[in-house]
C-alpha positions as CSV (number, residue, x, y, z in Angstrom):
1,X,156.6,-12.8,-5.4
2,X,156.7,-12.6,-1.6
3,X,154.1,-11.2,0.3
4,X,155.9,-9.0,2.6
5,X,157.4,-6.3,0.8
6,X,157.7,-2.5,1.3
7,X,156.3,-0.8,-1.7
8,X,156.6,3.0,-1.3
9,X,153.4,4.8,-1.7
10,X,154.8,8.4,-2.6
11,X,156.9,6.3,-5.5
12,X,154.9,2.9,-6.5
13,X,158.6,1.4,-6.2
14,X,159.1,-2.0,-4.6
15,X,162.1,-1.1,-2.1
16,X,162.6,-4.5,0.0
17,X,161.2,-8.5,-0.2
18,X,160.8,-10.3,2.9
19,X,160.4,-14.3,2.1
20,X,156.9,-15.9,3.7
21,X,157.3,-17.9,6.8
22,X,157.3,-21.9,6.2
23,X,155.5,-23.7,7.6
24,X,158.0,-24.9,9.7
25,X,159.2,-21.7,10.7
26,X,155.5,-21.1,11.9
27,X,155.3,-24.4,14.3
28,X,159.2,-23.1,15.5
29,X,157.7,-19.9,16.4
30,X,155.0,-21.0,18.5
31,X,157.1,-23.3,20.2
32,X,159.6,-20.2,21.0
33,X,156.8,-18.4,22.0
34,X,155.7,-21.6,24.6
35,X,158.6,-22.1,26.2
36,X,159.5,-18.7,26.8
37,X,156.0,-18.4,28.6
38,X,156.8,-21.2,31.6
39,X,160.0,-18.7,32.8
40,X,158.3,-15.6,31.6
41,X,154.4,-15.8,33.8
42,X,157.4,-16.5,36.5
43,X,159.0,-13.1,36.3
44,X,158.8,-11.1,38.6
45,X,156.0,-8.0,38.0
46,X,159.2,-5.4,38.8
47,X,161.6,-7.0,36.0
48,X,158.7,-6.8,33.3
49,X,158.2,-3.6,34.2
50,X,161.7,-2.4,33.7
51,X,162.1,-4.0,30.3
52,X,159.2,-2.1,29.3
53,X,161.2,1.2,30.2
54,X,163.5,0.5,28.2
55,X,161.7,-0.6,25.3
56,X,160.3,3.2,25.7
57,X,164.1,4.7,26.0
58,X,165.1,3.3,22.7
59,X,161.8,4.0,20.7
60,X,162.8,7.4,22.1
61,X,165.7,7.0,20.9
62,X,165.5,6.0,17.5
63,X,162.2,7.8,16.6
64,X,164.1,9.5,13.7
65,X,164.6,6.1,12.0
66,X,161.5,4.7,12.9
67,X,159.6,7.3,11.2
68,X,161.7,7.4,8.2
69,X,160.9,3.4,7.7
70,X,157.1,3.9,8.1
71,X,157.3,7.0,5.7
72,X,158.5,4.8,3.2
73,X,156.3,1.9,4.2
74,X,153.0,3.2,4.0
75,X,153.4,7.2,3.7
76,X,153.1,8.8,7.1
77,X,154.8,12.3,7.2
78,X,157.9,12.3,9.7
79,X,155.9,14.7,11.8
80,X,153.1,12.1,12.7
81,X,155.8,9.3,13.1
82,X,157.4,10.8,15.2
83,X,153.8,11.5,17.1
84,X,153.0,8.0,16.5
85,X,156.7,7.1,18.0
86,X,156.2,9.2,21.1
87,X,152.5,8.1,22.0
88,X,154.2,4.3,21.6
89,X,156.9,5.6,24.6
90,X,154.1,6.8,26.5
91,X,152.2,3.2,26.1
92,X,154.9,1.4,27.3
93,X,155.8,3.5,30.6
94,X,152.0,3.5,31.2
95,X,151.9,-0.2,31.8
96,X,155.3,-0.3,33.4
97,X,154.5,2.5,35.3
98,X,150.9,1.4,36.6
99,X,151.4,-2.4,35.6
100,X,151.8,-3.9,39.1
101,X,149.1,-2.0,40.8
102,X,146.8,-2.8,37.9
103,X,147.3,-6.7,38.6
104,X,147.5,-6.3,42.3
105,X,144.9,-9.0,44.0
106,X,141.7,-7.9,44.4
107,X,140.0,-8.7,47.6
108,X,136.8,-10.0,47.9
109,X,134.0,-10.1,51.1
110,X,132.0,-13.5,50.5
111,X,128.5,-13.8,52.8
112,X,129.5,-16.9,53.1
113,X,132.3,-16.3,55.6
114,X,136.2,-17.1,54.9
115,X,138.4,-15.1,52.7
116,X,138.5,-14.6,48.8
117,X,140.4,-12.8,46.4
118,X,140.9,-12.3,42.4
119,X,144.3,-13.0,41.4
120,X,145.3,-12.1,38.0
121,X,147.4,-14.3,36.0
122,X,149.0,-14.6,32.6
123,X,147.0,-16.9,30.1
124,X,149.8,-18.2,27.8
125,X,151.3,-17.3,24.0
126,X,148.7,-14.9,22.0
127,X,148.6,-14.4,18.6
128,X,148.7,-10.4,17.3
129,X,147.7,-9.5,14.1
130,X,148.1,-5.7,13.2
131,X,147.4,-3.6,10.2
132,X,149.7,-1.0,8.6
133,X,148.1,2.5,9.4
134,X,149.8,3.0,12.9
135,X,152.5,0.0,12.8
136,X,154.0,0.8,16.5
137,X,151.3,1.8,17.8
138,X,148.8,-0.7,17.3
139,X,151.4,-3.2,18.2
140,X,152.0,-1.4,21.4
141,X,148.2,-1.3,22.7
142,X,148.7,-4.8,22.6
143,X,152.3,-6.2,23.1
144,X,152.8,-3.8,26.4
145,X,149.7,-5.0,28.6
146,X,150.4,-8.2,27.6
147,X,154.0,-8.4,28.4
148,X,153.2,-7.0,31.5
149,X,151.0,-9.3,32.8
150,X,153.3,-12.4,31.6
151,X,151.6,-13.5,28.7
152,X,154.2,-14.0,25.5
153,X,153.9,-12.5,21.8
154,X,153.5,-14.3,18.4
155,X,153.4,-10.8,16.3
156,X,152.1,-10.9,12.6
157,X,152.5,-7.7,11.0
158,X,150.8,-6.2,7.7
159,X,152.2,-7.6,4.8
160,X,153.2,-3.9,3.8
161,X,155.4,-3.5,7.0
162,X,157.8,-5.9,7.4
163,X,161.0,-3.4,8.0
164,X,158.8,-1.9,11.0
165,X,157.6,-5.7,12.2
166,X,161.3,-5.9,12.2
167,X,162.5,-2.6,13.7
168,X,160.1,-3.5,16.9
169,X,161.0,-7.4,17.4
170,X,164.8,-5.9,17.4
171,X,163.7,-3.1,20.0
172,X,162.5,-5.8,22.8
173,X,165.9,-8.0,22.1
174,X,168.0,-5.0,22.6
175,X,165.4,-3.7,25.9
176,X,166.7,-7.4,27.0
177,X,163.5,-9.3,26.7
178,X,164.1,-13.0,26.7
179,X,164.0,-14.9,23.7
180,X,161.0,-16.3,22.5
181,X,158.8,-14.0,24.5
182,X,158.0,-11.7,21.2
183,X,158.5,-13.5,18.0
184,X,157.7,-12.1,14.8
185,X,156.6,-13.9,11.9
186,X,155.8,-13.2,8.3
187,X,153.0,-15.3,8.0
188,X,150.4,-16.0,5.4
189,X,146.4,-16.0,6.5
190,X,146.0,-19.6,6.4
191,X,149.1,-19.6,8.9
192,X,147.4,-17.4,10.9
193,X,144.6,-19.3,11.2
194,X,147.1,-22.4,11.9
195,X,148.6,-20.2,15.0
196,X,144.9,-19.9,16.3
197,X,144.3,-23.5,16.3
198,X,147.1,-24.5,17.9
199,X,146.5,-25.5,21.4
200,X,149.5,-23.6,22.6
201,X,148.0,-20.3,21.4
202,X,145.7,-18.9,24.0
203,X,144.4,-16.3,22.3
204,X,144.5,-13.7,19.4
205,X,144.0,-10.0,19.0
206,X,143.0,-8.4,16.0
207,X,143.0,-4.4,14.8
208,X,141.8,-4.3,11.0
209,X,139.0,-4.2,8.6
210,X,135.6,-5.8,9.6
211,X,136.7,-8.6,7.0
212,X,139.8,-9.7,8.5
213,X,138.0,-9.5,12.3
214,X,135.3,-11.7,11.4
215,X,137.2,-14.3,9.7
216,X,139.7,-14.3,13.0
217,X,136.9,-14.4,15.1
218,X,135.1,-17.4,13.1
219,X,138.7,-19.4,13.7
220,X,139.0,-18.4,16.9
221,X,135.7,-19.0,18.1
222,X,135.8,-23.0,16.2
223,X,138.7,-23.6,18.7
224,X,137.3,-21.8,21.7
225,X,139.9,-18.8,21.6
226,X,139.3,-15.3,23.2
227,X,139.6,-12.2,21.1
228,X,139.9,-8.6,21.0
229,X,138.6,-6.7,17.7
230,X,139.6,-3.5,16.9
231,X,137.6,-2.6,13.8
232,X,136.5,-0.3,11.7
233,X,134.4,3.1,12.6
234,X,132.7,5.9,10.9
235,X,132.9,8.2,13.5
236,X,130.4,11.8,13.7
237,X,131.6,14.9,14.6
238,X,128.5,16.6,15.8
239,X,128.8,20.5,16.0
240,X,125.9,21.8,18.0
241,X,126.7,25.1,18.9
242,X,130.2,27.0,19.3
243,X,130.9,30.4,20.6
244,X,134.4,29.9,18.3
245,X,133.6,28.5,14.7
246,X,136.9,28.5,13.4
247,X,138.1,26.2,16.1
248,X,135.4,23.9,15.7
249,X,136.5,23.9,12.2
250,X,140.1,23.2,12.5
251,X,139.1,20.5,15.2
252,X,136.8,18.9,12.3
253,X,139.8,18.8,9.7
254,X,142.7,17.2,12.4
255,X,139.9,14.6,13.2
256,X,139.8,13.5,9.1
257,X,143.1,14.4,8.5
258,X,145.5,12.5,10.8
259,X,147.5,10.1,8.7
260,X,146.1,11.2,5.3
261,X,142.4,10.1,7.1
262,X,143.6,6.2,7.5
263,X,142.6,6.2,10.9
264,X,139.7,3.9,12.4
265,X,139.0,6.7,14.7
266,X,138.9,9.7,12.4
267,X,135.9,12.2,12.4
268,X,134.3,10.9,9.3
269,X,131.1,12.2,9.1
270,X,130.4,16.1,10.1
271,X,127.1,16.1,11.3
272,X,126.1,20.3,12.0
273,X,123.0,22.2,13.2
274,X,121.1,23.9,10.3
275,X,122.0,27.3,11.6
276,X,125.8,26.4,11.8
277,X,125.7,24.3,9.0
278,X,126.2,27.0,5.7
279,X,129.0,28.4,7.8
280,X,130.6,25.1,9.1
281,X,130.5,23.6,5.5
282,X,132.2,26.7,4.0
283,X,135.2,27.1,6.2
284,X,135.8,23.4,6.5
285,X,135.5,22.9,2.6
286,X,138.4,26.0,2.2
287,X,140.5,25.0,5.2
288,X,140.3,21.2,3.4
289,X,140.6,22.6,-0.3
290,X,144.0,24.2,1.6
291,X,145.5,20.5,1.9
292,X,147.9,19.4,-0.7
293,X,149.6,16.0,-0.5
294,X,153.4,15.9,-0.7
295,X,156.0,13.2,0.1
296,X,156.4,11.7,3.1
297,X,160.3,11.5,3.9
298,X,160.2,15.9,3.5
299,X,159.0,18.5,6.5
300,X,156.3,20.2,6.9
301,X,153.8,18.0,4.1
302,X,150.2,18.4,4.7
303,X,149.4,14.8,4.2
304,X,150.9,12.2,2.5
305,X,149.8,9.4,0.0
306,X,147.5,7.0,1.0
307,X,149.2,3.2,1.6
308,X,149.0,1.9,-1.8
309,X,147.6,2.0,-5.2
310,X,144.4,0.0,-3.7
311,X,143.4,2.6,-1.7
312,X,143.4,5.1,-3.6
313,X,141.1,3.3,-6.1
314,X,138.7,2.0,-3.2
315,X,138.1,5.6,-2.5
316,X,137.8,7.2,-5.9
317,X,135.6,4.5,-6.5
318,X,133.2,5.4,-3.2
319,X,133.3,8.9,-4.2
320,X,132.1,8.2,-7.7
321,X,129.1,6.2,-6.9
322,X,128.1,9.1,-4.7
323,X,128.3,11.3,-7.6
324,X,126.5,9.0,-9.7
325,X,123.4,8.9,-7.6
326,X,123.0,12.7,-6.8
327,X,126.3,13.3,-4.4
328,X,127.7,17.2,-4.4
329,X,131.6,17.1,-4.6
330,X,132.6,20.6,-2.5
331,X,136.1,20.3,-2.8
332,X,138.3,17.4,-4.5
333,X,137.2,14.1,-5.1
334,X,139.9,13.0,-7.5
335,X,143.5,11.4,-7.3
336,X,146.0,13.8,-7.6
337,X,147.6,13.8,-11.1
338,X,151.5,12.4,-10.2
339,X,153.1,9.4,-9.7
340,X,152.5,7.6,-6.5
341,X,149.2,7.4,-4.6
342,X,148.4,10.6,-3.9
343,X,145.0,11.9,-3.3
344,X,143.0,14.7,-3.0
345,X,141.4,16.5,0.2
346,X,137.5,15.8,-0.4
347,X,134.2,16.9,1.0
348,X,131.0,15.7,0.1
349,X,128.0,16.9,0.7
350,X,124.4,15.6,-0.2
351,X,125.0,11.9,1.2
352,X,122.1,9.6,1.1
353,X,121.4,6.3,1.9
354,X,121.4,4.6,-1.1
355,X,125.7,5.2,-1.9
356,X,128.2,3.7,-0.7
357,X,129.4,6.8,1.2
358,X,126.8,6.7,3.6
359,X,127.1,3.3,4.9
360,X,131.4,2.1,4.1
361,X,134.1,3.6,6.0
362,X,135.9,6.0,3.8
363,X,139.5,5.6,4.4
364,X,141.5,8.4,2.9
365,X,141.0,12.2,2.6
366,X,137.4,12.4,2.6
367,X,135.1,13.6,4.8
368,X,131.1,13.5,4.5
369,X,128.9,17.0,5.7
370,X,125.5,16.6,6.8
371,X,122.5,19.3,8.1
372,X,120.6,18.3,10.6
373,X,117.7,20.3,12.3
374,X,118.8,19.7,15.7
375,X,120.4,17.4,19.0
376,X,117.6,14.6,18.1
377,X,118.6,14.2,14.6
378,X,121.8,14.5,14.9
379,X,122.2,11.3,17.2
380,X,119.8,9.5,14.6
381,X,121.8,10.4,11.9
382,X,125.3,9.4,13.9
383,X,123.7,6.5,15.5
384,X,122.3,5.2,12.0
385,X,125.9,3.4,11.4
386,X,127.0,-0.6,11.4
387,X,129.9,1.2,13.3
388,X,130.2,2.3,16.8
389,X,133.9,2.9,17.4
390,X,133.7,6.7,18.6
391,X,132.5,10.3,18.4
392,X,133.0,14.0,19.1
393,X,130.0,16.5,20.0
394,X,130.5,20.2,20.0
395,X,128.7,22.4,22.3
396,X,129.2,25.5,24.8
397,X,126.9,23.5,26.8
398,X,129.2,21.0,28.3
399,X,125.7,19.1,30.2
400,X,124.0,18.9,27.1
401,X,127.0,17.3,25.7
402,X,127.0,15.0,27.4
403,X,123.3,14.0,27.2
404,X,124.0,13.4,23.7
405,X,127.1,11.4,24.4
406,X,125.3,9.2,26.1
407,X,123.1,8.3,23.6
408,X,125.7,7.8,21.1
409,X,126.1,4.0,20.6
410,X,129.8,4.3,20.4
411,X,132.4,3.1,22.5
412,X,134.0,6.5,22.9
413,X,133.0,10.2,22.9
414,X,135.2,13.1,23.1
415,X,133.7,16.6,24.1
416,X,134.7,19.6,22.6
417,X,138.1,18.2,21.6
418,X,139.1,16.2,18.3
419,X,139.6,12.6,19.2
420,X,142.5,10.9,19.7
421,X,144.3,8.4,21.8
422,X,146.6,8.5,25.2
423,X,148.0,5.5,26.8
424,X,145.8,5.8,29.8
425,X,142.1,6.0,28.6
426,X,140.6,2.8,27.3
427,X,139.9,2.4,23.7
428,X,137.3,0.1,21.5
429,X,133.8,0.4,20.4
430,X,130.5,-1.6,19.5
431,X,128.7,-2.8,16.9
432,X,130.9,-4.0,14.1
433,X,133.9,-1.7,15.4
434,X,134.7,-4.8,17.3
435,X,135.1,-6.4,21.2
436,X,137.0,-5.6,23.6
437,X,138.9,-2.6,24.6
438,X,142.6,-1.8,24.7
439,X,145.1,0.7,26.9
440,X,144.1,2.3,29.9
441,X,143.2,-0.1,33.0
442,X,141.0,-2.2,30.7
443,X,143.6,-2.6,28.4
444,X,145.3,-5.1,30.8
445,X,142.2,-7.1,31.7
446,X,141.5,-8.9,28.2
447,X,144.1,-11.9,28.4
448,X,144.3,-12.6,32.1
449,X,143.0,-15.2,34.1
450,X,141.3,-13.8,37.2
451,X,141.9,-17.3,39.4
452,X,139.4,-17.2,42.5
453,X,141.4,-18.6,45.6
454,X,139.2,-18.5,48.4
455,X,140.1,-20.2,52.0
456,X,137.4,-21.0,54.7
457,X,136.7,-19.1,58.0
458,X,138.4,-21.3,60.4
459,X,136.5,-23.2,62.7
């Protein structure tokens, strides 16, 4: 059986096989990707940037089959592909757009007289490796600052995506990229780990689960390889106070809802003020119990299954060690009853830390409510997390926000506003949510060289 196939969540049916790379279709890869690199670093900042237009135009362009092939992949309504499809557009005109002011030189004053700058340079062929829950976007966060600043692409998919991994290696070819400067390849994890070590490969960027990061990382950092990590998060949505509850509450549920709650960024863990907490709990637990699943490929679904049969039993299973150790289930907590993997809309309420709930992402439909007496506790309680990707706090009092955003060990904080993502604000967290940070500016300083040239005063 090949491990690059696209089973259909909504149906459990195994649509498409892709066959596994060889190994010698691994070592021809790379070496597309190398040579492509010496003529590529050499193009001019203007040309890049005009491929990466047109890579935009024609995800525009085809957004309707794009979204039909990740609905089948891995169960995202059309709706949200086409959102996913249209935030991908707006990645790659960011960084052609902005691109070549971004890597401009940077001038420097040394006390020591003469003149200095920063010049920023590609770095060579880096290795991507991307999960399935956004499959053109997480690629573009990192093939479009990359491309920009000269570097070349060796693209490994999820093994549950191989029509997308296909769709987007055909959409640089058609925006007239040059050969070999994004390759795609259906490799195996050991051949991922080959790609790392080769001394071609100058470095490798990973967004997936903390397991997959760390065992990159460990490869990478054996051969002296930079990395980004995009990892996991259990983000808090921290409701303070609100002159509008209902919005607060339909905030809440976009934040754990996006993409059937398969997002690294989704509000996890509502976190609300004793006094707003009775209230909170029971519009959120009706507008939630309001969900229903449905299939993907028809308008106007809620939500649709989670990516496979796997994740659906990963979840059921968090939810029923809750249970087991004294866990309230408000609404849902079970699979829904029809073929596929479909699953329900679930709040839980009683959390401790002794269950699995209160410590493990929960990656599906499920979101977590806890009272707290006030600001103090609340950034205990959101703070006491391996994860530190991002957060939301409520409040009519924007300054006192804030304070509490910035004691939120989190990498992002969004105020009064569900979280999200835009091409020009930088994204990435601490603790184990990873290294590193992708779009915006920062986005296009992870794989550069910033090359000192300095040049004495005369005498």
């Amino acid at each position: 059986m090949s491990v690059y196939q696209v089973v259909n969540p909504a149906t459990g049916t195994v649509e498409q096989d892709y066959p596994t790379a060889s190994d010698a279709e691994i070592q021809d890869a790379v070496q597309r990707a190398h040579t492509a690199y010496s003529a590529w670093r050499t193009t001019s900042k203007d040309e890049r940037a005009a491929i990466l237009n047109r890579v935009a135009d024609l995800y525009d362009e085809r957004a309707d089959a794009l979204a039909l092939i990740i609905a089948r992949e891995m169960g995202k309504p059309l709706a949200e592909g086409k959102g996913e499809i249209a935030l991908v557009a707006s990645i790659y005109r960011y960084y052609a757009d902005e691109g070549p002011t971004l890597l401009a030189d940077t001038p420097l004053s040394p006390k020591m007289g003469g003149k200095a700058l920063v010049r920023k340079e590609p770095v060579g062929p880096l290795l991507g490796i991307m999960p399935w829950n956004f499959p053109y976007y997480q690629v573009a966060r990192f093939a479009a600052p990359n491309l920009m600043i000269g570097n070349t692409i060796i693209l490994k998919h999820a093994p549950q995506c191989p029509e997308s991994a296909l769709a987007i290696e055909q959409i640089f070819a058609d925006a007239g990229l040059p050969a070999g400067a994004y390759v795609n390849v259906f490799a195996t994890n050991d051949q991922s780990a080959d790609i790392i070590a080769d001394k071609r490969v100058a470095g490798v960027s990973v967004t997936g689960s903390e397991r997959a990061g760390s065992a990159v990382a460990e490869v990478a950092g054996r051969h002296l390889k930079k990395v980004v990590l995009e990892l996991g998060g259990s983000d808090a949505f921290i409701l303070l106070d609100t002159d509008d509850l209902g919005a607060a509450v339909q905030a809440a549920v976009r934040g754990r809802m996006g993409n059937a709650g398969q997002a690294c960024n989704g509000a996890k863990r509502m976190v609300v003020v004793d006094e707003l907490y009775d209230d909170f709990v029971a519009a959120f637990t009706d507008a939630m119990a309001g969900l229903t699943p449905g299939d993907p490929t028809e308008e106007g679904v809620d939500f649709g299954p989670l990516s496979s049969e796997q994740a659906v039993v990963t979840l059921v299973e968090q939810i029923e060690d809750a249970v087991a150790k004294g866990a309230t289930v408000l609404t849902g907590g079970k699979r829904v009853e029809r073929t596929g993997a479909f699953m329900e809309a679930t709040v839980l309420a009683d959390v401790t830390p002794q269950m699995r709930a209160y410590s493990e992402e929960l990656f599906g439909p499920a979101a977590v409510v806890y009272r707290v007496a006030d600001a103090e506790a609340a950034i205990a309680l959101a703070n006491d997390s391996d994860f530190g990707l991002g957060g939301v706090v409520y409040s009519t009092d924007v300054a006192k926000a804030q304070e509490v955003a910035d004691r939120l060990d989190t990498g992002m904080v969004w105020i009064n506003t569900a979280q999200g993502s835009v091409a020009d604000l930088p994204f990435g967290g601490t603790k184990r949510s990873g290294v590193g940070r992708e779009l915006g500016p920062y986005g296009i300083d992870e794989f550069v060289n910033k090359k000192l040239v300095y040049t004495p005063a005369a005498d």
